[in-house]
C-alpha positions as CSV (number, residue, x, y, z in Angstrom):
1,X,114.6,117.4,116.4
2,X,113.5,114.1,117.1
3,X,110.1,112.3,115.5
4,X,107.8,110.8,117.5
5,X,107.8,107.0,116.7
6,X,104.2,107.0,116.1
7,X,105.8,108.6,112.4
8,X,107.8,104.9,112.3
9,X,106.8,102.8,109.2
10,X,107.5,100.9,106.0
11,X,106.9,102.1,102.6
12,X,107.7,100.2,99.4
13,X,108.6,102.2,96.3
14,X,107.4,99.7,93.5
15,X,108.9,100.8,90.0
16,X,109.6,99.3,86.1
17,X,113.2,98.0,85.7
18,X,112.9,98.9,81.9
19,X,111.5,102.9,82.8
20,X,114.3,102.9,85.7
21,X,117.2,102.0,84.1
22,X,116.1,104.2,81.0
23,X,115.8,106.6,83.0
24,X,119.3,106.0,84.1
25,X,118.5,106.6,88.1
26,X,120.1,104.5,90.8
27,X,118.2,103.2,93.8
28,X,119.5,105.6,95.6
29,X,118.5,108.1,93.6
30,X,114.7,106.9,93.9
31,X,115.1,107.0,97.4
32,X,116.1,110.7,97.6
33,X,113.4,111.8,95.1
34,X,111.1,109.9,97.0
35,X,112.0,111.5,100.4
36,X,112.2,115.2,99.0
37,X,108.2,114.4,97.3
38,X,107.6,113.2,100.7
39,X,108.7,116.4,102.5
40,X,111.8,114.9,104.7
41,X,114.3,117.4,105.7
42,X,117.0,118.1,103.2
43,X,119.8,116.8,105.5
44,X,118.2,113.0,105.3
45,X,118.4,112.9,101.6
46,X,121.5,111.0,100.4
47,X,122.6,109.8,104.0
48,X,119.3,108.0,105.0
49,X,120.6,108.8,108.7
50,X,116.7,108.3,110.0
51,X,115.9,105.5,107.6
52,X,116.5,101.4,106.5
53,X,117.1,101.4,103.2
54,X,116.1,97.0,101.7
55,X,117.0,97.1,97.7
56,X,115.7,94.5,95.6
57,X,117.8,93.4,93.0
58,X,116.5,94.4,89.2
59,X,116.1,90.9,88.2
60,X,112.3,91.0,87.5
61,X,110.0,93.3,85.5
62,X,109.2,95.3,88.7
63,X,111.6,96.0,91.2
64,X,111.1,97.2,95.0
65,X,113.0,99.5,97.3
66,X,111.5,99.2,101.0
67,X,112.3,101.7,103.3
68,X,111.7,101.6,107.2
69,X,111.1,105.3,107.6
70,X,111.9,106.6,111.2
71,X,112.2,104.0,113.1
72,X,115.6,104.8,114.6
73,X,114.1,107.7,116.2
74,X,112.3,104.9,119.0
75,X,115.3,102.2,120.1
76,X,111.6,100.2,121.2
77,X,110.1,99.9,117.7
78,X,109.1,96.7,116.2
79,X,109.7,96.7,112.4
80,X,107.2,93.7,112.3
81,X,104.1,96.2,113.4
82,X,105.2,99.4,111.6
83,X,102.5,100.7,109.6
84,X,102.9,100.0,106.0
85,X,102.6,102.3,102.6
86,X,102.6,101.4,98.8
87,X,103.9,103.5,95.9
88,X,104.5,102.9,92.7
89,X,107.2,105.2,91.2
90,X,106.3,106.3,87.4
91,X,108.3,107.9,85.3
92,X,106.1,108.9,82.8
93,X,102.6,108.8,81.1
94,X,103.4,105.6,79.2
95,X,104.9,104.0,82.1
96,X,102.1,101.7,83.8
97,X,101.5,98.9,85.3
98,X,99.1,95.5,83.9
């Protein structure tokens, strides 16, 4: 089933490099949570057929994973005008941000 482009867009997951890596999850691992929270079909998670997939290295105390969700599903898509989403991943009550 294909999905319609106007579904195309960017969303960075924004987490803690400390809570992550305690947490002991790999990037993409916090994809594939992400896209099950999200509601994208089971088959998707783990092989990111439909999706981009841009890791930030944890070098810094906040790390980001950017995802171009969809966009393969329209060969005319411009990744420059995708509509764009902000998440910040938590991993548990203590875990915020300044």
């Amino acid at each position: 089933m294909s999905t319609p482009a106007a579904d195309a867009k960017r969303v960075f997951l924004r987490a803690r490099t400390s809570s992550a890596d305690q947490a002991g999850l790999q990037d993409h691992e916090l994809v594939d949570l992400f896209l099950t929270k999200a509601g994208s079909d089971k088959k998707d998670t783990g092989q990111h057929t439909q999706h981009f997939v841009h890791n930030q290295p944890r070098d810094y105390e906040h790390f980001h994973i950017i995802l171009d969700m969809n966009y393969r599903q329209d060969p005319d898509a411009n990744v420059k005008e995708l509509v764009h989403e902000v998440y910040r991943i938590c991993f548990n009550d203590h875990d915020t941000e300044p």
